[in-house]
N, C-alpha and C positions, 0 to 999 in steps of 0.2 A: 400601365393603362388603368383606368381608373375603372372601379369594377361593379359598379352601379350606374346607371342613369336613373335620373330624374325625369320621369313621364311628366307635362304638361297636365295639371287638371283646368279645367276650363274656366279662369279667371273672369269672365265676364268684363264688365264696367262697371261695376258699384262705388267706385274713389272719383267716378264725376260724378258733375252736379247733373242736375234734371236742365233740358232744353227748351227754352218758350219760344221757338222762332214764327209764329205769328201771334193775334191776340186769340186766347182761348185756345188752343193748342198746344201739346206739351209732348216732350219724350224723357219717360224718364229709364235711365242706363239703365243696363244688367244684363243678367243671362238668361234670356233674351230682353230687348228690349220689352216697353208698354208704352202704349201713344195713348191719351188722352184727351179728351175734345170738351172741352165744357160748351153745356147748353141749361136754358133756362128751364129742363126739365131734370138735371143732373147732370153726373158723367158719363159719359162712354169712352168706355176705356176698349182699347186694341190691346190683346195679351196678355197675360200675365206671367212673371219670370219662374225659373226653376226657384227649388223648396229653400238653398242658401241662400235668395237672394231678393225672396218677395218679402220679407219684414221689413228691408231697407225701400223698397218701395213703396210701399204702405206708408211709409214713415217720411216720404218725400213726397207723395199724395198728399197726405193730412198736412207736411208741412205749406203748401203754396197753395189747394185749394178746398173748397169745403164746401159739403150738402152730399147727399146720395149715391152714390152708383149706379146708374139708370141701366145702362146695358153694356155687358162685354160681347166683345166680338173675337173668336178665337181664327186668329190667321190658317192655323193647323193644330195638330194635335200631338205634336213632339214636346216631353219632358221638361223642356225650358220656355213653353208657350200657353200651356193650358192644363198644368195640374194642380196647380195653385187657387183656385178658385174658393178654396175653403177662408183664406184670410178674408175675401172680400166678402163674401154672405157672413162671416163669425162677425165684420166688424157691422153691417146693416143690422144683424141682430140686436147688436150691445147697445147701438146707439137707435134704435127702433125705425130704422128707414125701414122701406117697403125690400124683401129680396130683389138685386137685380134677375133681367134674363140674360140668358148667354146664348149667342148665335154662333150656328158655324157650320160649315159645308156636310151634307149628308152622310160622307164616306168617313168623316169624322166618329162617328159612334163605330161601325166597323172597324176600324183603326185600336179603337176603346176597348170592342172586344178580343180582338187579338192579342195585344197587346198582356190582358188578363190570361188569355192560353198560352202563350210563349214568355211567361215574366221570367223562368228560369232561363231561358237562352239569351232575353236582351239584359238579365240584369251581368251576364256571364259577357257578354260583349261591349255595353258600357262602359261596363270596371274596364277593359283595357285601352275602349277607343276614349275617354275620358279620365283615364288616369285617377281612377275611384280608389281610394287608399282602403283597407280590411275592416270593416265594422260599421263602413258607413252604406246606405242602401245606395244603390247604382242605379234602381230602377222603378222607382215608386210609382203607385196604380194608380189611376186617375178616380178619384171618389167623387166627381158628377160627371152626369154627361147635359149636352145642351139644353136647351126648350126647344127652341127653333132651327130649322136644319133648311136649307134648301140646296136644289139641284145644279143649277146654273148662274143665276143672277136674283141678288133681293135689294130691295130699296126699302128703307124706313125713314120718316122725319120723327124727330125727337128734339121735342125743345125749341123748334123752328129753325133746323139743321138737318138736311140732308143726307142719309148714309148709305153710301151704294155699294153693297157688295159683290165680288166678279168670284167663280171660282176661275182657278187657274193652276191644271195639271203641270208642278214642274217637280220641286224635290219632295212633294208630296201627292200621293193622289186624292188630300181630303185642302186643300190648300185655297184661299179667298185672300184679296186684298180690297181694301177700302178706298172707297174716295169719296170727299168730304167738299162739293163743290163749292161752298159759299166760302169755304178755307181755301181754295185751290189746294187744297192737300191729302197726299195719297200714303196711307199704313200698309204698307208691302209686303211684311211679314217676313220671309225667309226669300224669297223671289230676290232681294238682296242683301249679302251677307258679305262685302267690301271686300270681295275676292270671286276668285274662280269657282263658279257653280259647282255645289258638292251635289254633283252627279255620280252613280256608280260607288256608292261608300261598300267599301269591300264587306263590311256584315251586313247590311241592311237590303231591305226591299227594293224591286224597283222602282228607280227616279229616270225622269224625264228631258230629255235636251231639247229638241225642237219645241216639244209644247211650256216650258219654260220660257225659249226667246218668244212666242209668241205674248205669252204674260207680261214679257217684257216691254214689247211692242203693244199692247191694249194697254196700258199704261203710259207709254209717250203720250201715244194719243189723244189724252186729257191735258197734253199740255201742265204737269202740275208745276208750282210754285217751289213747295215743299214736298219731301219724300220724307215718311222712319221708314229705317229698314228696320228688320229683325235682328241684326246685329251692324255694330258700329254706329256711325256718327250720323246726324242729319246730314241729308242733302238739299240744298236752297239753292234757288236759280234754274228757271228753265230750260235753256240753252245747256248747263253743266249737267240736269237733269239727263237729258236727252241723249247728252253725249255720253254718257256714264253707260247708260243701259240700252243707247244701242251700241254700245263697242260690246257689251257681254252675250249682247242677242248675237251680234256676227261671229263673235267666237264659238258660242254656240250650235249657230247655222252651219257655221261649218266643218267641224268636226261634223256631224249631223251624215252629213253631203258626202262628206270626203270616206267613211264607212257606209253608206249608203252604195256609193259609186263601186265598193270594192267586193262586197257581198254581192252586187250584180250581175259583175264580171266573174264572180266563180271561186274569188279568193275568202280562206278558213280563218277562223279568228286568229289565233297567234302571232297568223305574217300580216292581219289588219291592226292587231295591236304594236306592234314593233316598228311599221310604218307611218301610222297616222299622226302626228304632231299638230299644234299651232303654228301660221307662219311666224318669221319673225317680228312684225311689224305688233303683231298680237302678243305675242308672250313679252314683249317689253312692256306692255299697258298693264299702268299703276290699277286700272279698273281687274287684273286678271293675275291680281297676284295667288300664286297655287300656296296662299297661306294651310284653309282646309282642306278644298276642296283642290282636283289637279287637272291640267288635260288626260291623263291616261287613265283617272279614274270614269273621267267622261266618257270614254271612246269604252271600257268595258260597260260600261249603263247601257251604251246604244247599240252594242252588239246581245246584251243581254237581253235587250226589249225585242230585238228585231231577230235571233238568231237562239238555236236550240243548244243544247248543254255536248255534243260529239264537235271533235276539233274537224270532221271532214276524213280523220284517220281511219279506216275500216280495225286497223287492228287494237285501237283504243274505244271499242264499241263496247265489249266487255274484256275489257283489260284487268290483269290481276292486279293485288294489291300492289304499290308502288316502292312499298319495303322488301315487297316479295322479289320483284324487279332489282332494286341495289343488292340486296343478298347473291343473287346470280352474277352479277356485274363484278362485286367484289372476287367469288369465287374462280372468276375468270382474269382479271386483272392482278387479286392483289393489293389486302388494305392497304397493305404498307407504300406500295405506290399510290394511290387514291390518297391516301391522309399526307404524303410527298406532292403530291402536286395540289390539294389544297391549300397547303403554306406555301406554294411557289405563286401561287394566282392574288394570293394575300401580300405578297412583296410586289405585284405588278399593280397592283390598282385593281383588281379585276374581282371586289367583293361578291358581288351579286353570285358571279359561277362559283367561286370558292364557296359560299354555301353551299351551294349544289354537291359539292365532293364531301363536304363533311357529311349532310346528309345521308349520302352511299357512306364512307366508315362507318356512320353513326347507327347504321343499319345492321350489322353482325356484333353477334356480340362477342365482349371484349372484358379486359383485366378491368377491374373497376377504378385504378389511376388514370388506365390508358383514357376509359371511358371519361374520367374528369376532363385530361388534356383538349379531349374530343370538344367537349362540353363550354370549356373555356375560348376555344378557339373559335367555337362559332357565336358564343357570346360576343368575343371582341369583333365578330366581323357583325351583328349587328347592330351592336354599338356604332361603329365607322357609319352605317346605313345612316341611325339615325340620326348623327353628328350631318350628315351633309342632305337631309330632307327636309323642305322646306315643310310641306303638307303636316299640319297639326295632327291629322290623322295617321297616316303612315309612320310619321315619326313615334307617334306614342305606340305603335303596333310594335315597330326596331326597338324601340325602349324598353316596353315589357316581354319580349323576346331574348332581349338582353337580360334582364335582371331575371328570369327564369332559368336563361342557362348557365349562368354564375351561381345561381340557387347547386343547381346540377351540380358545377363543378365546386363546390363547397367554397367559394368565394366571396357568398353573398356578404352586404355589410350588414 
């Protein structure tokens, strides 16, 4: 078995070209997208990408249009949307335009300052949900915050262009998208990401399902033309429009619905996570592919929004430690049977539990070979995880999971 994985780091689009799908409107690729609008008073730009990949944007700006900066509009305030802002004022400087402003929903500077008090734990969590390689920073600090912030809804003309901003609680709670009515066209920001709503990201804060499909839904509603998302390709055409994002609102809605219904009834998280799925008609749509984001990340989002941190166990209220727990399990069973039927569960298919048993050996301690074998064998069973996970995210979790416990058992490459 091969004794390294290769984690995904986040490739972006930067090897396409920029998209002009009407006149004066533009998307140019990356990590994340940036949507541009030309008016006769400048541009306004929608986003700007992470730190790899805004010089190539800059550089696809200046290639196809020219004159000032008038106003950026930050969709939200995640790493690949809005902490780049320093090329854009460095390059108004050089060339003596006036600084743009940057707008963006109020909860946004919150975000900015947290972000600042927790840098050691998101830059600890990046490096493994984006497959941050050693030396390189994983979590860079936002060095401006906005001019302009509002609460609900703003409207500005610029240039003799209208720009309406909505917020819209969904993967974030500082989150707005645009709509540019004399373009019919709407900058969506994260709201869609050409897959299944990454709700529920096992490090992060919480995100939103229902109030998402409703984003989703205030945005049909204009009828647009065009859509940028915040990741992937334009979308053009009404009708494809429409169908695209309400099949993501109904997936949505219903997972939503279907834990809502279950929490009612009396029923604890674990037997709502184990039950709740997409039907089938949904998990074959091209619009809900669980590239990043998955259903079972959703369904923990919506139990974590709606529902407190006890599984309903009385005697997991103040439960010992859970190493504490396999050390007594072993003492009573017997590693040797435990580490025996972890490799039986590994010749059935039955990965998932087979961790669970390594886990209990891995819990007493042991020869330091034995402990390698230990080590290696639950490397190779997350290895298997992330060999068959679609989720960009989970898989890069099994990935460096894997290449931690081949570190362990001296295997690393």
């Amino acid at each position: 078995m091969k004794k390294a994985r290769l984690s995904e780091a986040a490739t972006g689009r930067e090897a396409q070209d920029p998209v002009n799908p009407a006149d004066g409107v533009w998307m140019f690729p990356g990590f994340g997208n940036t949507g541009a609008v030309e008016t006769s008073d400048g541009i306004v730009l929608i986003d700007v990408p992470g730190y790899r990949w805004v010089g190539t944007m800059m550089q696809m700006l200046r290639d196809h249009l020219a004159g000032p900066v008038h106003t950026v509009f930050l969709t939200h305030g995640h790493l690949d949307h809005a902490l780049t802002l320093d090329a854009v004022f460095d390059e108004a400087q050089d060339k003596g335009y006036p600084p743009p402003r940057v707008i963006a929903q109020k909860n946004l500077v919150r975000r900015f300052d947290r972000y600042r008090m927790l840098q050691g734990y998101h830059d600890h969590i990046n490096r493994i949900q984006f497959a941050v390689p050693p030396g390189v920073s994983a979590f860079p600090l936002p060095k401006r915050y906005p001019d302009i912030t509002f609460d609900q809804s703003l409207s500005v003309s610029i240039g003799g262009l209208d720009f309406h901003a909505f917020y819209a609680l969904g993967e974030t709670d500082d989150a707005l998208w645009v709509w540019v009515p004399e373009k019919k066209t709407v900058f969506a920001g994260d709201l869609i990401v050409m897959g299944m709503p990454n709700v529920g990201n096992p490090f992060k804060v919480q995100r939103y399902a229902r109030e998402w499909a409703e984003g989703l839904e205030a945005i049909v509603a204009k009828e647009p033309d065009i859509l940028i998302p915040g990741h992937g390709n334009v979308l053009q055409g009404k009708e494809k429009i429409r169908e695209q994002l309400l099949t993501i609102s109904e997936a949505l809605r219903y997972l939503h619905d279907e834990v809502v219904k279950r929490l009612n009834a009396g029923m604890w998280y674990e037997d709502i996570l184990h039950e709740v799925d997409l039907p089938e008609h949904l998990k074959q749509s091209e619009y809900l592919a669980p590239v990043y984001g998955c259903p079972k990340f959703v369904v923990h989002g919506i139990l974590r929004q709606y529902s407190g941190w006890c599984d309903g166990n009385p005697s997991n209220l103040f439960p010992p430690k859970k190493i504490d727990i396999q050390k007594e399990l072993l003492s009573l069973i017997g590693k040797e049977a435990v580490i025996k039927k972890a490799y039986d569960l590994k010749e059935a298919g039955q990965t998932a539990m087979a961790l669970q048993f390594v886990d209990i050996a891995l819990a007493d301690e042991k020869e330091p070979e034995e402990e390698k074998k230990l080590h290696r064998l639950k490397g190779e069973l997350l290895g298997m995880m992330g060999d068959h996970e679609p989720s960009y995210i989970a898989r890069n979790i099994f990935y460096n999971g894997h290449n931690e416990e081949m570190k362990l058992a001296g295997e690393d490459d």
